[in-house]
ROZA-645145 format. One record per residue (C-alpha): residue number from 1; residue in three letters; x, y, z. Coordinates in pm, 1 decimal, always signed. Example, Ala and Ser with C-alpha at 12.3 -4.5 7.8 and 13.67 -1.06 7.14 Angstrom:
// residues 2
+-----+-----+----------+----------+----------+
:   i :  aa :        X :        Y :        Z :
+-----+-----+----------+----------+----------+
:   1 : ALA :  +1230.0 :   -450.0 :   +780.0 :
:   2 : SER :  +1367.0 :   -106.0 :   +714.0 :
+-----+-----+----------+----------+----------+
***
This chain:
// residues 90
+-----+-----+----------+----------+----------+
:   i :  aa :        X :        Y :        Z :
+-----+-----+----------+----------+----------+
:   1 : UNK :  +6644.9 :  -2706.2 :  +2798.9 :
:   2 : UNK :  +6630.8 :  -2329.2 :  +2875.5 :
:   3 : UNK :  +6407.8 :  -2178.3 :  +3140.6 :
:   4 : UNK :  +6238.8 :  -2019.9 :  +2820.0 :
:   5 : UNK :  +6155.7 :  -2279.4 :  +2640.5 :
:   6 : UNK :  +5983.5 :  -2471.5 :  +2974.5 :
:   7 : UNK :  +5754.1 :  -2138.1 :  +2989.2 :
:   8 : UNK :  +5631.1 :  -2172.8 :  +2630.2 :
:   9 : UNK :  +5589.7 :  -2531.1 :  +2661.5 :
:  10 : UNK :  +5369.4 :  -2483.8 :  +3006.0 :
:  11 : UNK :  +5175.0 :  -2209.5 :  +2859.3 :
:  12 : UNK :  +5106.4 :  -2425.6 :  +2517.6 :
:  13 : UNK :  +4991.6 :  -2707.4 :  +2739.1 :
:  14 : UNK :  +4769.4 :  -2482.2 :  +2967.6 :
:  15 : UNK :  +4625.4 :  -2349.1 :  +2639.8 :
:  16 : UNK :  +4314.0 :  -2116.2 :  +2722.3 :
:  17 : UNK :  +4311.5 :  -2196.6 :  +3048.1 :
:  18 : UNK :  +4581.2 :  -1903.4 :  +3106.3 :
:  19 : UNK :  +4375.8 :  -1654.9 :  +2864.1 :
:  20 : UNK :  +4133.3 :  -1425.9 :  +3126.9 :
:  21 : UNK :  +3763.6 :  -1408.9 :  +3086.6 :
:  22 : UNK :  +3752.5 :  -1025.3 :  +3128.5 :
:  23 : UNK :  +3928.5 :   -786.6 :  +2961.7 :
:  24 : UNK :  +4002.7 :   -419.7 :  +3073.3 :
:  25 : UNK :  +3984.1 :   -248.4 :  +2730.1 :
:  26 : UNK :  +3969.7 :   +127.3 :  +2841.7 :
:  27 : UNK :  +4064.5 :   +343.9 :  +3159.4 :
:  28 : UNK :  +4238.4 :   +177.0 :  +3489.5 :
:  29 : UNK :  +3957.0 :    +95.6 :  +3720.9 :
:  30 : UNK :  +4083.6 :    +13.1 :  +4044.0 :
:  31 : UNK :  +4080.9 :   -326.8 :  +4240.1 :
:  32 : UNK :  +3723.1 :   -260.2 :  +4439.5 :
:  33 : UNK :  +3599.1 :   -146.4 :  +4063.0 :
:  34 : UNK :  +3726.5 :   -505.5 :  +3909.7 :
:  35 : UNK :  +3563.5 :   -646.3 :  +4200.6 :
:  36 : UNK :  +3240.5 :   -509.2 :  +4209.5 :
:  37 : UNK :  +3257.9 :   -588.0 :  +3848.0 :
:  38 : UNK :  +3315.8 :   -938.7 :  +3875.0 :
:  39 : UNK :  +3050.8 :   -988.2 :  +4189.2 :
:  40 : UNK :  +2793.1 :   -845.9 :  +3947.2 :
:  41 : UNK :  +2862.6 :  -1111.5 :  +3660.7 :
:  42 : UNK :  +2909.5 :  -1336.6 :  +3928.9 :
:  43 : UNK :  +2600.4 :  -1270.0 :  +4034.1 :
:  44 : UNK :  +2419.5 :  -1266.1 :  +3736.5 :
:  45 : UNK :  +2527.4 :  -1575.3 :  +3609.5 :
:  46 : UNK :  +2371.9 :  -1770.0 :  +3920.2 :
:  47 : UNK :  +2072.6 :  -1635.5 :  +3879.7 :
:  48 : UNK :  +2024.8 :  -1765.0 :  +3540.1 :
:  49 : UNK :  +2138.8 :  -2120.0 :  +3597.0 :
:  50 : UNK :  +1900.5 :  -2141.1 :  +3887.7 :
:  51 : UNK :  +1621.2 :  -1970.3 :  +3648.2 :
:  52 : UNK :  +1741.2 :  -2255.7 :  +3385.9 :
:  53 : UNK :  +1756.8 :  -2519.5 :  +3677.0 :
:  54 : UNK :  +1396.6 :  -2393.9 :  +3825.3 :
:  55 : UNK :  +1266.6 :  -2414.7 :  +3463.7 :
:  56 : UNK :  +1403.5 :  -2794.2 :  +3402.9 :
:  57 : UNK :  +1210.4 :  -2871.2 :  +3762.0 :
:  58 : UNK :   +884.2 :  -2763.5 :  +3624.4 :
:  59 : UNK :   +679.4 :  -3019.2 :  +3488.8 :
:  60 : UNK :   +572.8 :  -2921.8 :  +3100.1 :
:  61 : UNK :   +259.4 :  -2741.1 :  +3018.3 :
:  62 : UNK :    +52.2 :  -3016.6 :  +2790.7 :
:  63 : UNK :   -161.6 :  -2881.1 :  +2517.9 :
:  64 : UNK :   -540.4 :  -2856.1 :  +2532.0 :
:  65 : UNK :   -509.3 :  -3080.9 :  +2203.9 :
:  66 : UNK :   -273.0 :  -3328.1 :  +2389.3 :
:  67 : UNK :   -591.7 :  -3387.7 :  +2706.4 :
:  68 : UNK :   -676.9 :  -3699.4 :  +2777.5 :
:  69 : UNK :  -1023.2 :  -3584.6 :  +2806.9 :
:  70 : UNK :  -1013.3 :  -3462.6 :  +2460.0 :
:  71 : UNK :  -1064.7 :  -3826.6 :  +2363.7 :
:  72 : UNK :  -1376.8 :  -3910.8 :  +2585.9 :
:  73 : UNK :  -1682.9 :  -3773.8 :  +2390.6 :
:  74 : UNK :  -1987.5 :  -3930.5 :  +2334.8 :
:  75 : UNK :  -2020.7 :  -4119.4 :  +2036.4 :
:  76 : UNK :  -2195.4 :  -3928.6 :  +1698.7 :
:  77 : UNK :  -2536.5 :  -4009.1 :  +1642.1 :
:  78 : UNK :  -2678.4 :  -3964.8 :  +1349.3 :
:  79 : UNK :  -2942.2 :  -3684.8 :  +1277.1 :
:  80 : UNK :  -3044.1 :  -3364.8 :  +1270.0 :
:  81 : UNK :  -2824.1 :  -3126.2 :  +1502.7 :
:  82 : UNK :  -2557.6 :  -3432.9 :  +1515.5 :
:  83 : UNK :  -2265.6 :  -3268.1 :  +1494.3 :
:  84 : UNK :  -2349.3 :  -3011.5 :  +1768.0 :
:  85 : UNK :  -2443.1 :  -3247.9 :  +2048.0 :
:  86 : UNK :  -2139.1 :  -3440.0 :  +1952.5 :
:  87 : UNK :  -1955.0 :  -3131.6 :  +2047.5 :
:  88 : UNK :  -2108.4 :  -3123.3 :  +2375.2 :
:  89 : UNK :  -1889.2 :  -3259.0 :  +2675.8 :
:  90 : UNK :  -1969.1 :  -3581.6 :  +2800.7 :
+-----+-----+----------+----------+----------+
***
């Protein structure tokens, strides 16, 4: 087996791994432009998986509907001005 055909192999068993995330489509910036570049994605990406961490660390907001307190009411009586008073809290 050739030294060329090794290569292809390698690179068809690396597969994307080997493509790059970022692409320089226009101009030459120079190496402190790439890396500023990157530390800014960098940076931006670890500030939204701790925003998506801090959010799974909250405990969910239950709706006024979903209260336990919703259930405790007094029971209807019968009457004129019932269904007000059976409105009323506890």
């Amino acid at each position: 087996m050739s030294g060329r055909e090794g290569s292809q192999r390698d690179r068809a068993q690396t597969g994307a791994a080997d493509r790059p995330v970022l692409r320089v489509v226009r101009g030459a910036p120079t190496p402190e432009e790439l890396a500023a570049l990157l530390g800014a994605v960098a940076a931006r990406a670890a500030a939204r998986a701790a925003a998506r961490a801090s959010a799974l660390d909250r405990p969910l907001a239950t709706s006024g509907w979903a209260a336990p307190a919703t259930r405790l009411r007094r029971p209807v009586q019968p009457g004129p001005g019932a269904w007000r008073r059976s409105a009323l809290p506890g």
